[in-house]
Backbone as CSV, one residue per row, in Angstrom:
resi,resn,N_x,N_y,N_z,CA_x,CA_y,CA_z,C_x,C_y,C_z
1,UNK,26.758,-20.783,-32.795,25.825,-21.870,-32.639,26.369,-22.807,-31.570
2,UNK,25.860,-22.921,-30.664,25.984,-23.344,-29.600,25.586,-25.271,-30.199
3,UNK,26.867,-26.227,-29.474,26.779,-27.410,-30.080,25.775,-28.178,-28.892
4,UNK,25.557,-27.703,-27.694,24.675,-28.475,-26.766,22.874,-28.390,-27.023
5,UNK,22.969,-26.887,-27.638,21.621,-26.687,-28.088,20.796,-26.752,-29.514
6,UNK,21.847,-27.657,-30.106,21.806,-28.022,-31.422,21.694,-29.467,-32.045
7,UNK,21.630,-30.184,-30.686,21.831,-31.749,-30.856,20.897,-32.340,-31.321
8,UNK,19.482,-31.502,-31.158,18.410,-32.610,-32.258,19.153,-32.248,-33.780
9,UNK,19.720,-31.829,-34.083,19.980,-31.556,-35.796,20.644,-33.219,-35.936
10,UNK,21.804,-33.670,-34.635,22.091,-35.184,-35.113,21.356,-36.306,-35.437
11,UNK,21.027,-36.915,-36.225,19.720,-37.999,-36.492,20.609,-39.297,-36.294
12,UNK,20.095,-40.235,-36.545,19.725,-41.709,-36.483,21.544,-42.322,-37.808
13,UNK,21.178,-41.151,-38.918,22.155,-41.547,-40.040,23.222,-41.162,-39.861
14,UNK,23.608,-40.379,-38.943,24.904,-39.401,-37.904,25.754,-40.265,-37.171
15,UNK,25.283,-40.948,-36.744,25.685,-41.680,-35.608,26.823,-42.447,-35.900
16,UNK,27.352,-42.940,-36.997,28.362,-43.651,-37.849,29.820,-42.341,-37.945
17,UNK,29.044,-40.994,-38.633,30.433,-39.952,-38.022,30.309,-39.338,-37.212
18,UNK,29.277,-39.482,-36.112,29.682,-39.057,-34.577,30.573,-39.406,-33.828
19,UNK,30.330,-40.853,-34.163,31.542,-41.627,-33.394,32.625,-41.902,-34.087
20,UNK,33.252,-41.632,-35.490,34.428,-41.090,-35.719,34.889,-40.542,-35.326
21,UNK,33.964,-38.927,-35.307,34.473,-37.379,-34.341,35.082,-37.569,-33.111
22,UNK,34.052,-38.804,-32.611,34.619,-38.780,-30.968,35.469,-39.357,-30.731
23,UNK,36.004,-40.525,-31.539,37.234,-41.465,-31.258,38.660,-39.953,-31.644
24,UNK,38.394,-39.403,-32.598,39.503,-38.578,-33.106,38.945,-37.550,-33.696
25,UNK,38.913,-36.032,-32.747,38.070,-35.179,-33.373,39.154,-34.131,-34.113
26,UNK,40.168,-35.015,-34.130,41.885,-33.709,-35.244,41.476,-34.543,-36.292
27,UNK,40.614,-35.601,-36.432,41.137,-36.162,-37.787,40.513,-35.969,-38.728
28,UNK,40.766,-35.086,-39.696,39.934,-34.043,-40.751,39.207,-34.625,-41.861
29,UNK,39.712,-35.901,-42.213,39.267,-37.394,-43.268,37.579,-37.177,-42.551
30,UNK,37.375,-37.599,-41.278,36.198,-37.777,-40.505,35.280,-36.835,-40.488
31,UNK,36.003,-35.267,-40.317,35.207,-34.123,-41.013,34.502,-34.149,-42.028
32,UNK,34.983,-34.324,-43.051,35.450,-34.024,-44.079,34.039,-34.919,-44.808
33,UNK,34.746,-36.529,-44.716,33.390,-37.260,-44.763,31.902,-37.229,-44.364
34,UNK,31.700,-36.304,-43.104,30.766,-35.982,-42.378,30.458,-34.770,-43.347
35,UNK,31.003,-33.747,-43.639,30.713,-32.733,-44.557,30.034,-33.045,-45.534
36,UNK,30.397,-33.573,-46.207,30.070,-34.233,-47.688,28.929,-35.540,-47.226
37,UNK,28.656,-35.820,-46.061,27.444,-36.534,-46.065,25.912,-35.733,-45.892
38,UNK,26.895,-34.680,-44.975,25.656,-33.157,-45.053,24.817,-32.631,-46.217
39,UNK,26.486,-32.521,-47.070,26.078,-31.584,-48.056,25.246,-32.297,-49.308
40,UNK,25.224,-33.891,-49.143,24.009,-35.037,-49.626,22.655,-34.829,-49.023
41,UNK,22.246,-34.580,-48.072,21.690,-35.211,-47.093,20.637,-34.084,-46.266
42,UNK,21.973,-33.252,-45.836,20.781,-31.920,-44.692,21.085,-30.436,-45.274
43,UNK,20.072,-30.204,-44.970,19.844,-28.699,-44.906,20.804,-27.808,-44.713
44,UNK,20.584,-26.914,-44.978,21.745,-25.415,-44.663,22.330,-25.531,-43.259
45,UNK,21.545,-25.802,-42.642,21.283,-25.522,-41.162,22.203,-26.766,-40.588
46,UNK,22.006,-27.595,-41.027,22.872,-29.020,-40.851,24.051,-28.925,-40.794
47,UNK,24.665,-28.369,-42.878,25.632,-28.686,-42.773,26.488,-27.257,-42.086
48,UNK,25.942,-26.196,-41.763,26.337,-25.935,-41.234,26.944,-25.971,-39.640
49,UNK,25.835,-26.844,-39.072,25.830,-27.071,-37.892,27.646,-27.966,-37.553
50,UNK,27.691,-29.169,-38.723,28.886,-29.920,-38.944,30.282,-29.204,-39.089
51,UNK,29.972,-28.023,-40.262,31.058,-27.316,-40.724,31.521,-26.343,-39.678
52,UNK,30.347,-26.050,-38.682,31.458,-25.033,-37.466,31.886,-25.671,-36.369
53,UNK,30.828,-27.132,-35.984,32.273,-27.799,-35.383,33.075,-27.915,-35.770
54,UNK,33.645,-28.743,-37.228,34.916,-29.125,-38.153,35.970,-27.806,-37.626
55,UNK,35.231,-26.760,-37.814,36.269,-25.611,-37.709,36.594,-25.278,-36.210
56,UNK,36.262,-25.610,-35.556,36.127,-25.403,-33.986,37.075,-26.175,-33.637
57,UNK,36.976,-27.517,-34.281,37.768,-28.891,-34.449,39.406,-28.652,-34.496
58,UNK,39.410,-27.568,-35.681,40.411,-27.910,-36.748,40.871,-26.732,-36.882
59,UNK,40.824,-25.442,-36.105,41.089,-24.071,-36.918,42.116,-23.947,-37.471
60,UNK,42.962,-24.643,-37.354,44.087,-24.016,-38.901,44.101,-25.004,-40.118
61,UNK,42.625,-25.633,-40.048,42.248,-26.588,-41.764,41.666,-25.823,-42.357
62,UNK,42.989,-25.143,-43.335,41.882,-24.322,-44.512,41.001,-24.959,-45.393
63,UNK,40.626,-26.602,-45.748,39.867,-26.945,-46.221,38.697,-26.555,-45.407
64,UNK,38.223,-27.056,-44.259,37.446,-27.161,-43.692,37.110,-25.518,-43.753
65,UNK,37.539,-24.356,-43.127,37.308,-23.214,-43.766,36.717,-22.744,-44.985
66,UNK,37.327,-23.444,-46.002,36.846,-23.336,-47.259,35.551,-23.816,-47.768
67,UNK,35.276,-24.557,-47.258,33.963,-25.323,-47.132,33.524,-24.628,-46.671
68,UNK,33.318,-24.063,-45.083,32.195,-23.724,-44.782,32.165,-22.452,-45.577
69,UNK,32.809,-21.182,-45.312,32.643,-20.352,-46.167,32.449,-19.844,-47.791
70,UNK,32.297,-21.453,-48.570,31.848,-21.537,-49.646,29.962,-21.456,-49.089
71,UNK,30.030,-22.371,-48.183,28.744,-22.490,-48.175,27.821,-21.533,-47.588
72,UNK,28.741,-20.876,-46.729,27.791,-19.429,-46.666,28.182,-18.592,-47.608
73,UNK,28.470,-18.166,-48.707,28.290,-17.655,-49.520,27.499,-17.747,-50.659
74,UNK,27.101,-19.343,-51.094,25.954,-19.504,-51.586,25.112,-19.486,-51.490
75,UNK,24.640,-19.305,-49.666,23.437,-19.616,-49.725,23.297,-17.793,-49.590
76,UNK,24.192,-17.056,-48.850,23.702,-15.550,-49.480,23.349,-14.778,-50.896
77,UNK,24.662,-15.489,-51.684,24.239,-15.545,-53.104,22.610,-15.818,-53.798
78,UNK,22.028,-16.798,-52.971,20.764,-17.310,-53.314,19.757,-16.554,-52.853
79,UNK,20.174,-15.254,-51.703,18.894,-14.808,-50.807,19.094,-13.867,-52.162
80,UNK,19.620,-12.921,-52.794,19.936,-12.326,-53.383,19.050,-12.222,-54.655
């Protein structure tokens, strides 16, 4: 998923951990928070959109890993 062609997914309520991300995009607290505002908030599609930057971000945060790949597994679990 390409992050330039994905930017309408950021809204209006984003904008508070966008600019976390951008001041410090190692700092996994900021992820993390952004994750868990997703996983309130948007769609599959969302938080995924968040969770493969985080990992793009962060690749050796096995939280952030863990997350996302919890979350694609549920939602395959669910096509099921």
């Amino acid at each position: 998923m390409s992050t330039a062609s994905h930017l309408y997914l950021v809204t209006d309520n984003d904008v508070i951990y966008e600019q976390d991300i951008l001041r410090n995009p190692a700092n996994i607290r900021a992820w993390l928070d952004y994750a868990s505002f997703k996983r309130q908030t948007g769609s599959l599609l969302d938080q995924a959109f968040v969770l493969e930057r985080a990992c793009n971000a962060l690749p050796r945060s096995y939280k952030l890993w863990k997350l996302y790949l919890e979350l694609r597994v549920s939602h395959l679990r669910n096509r099921n």
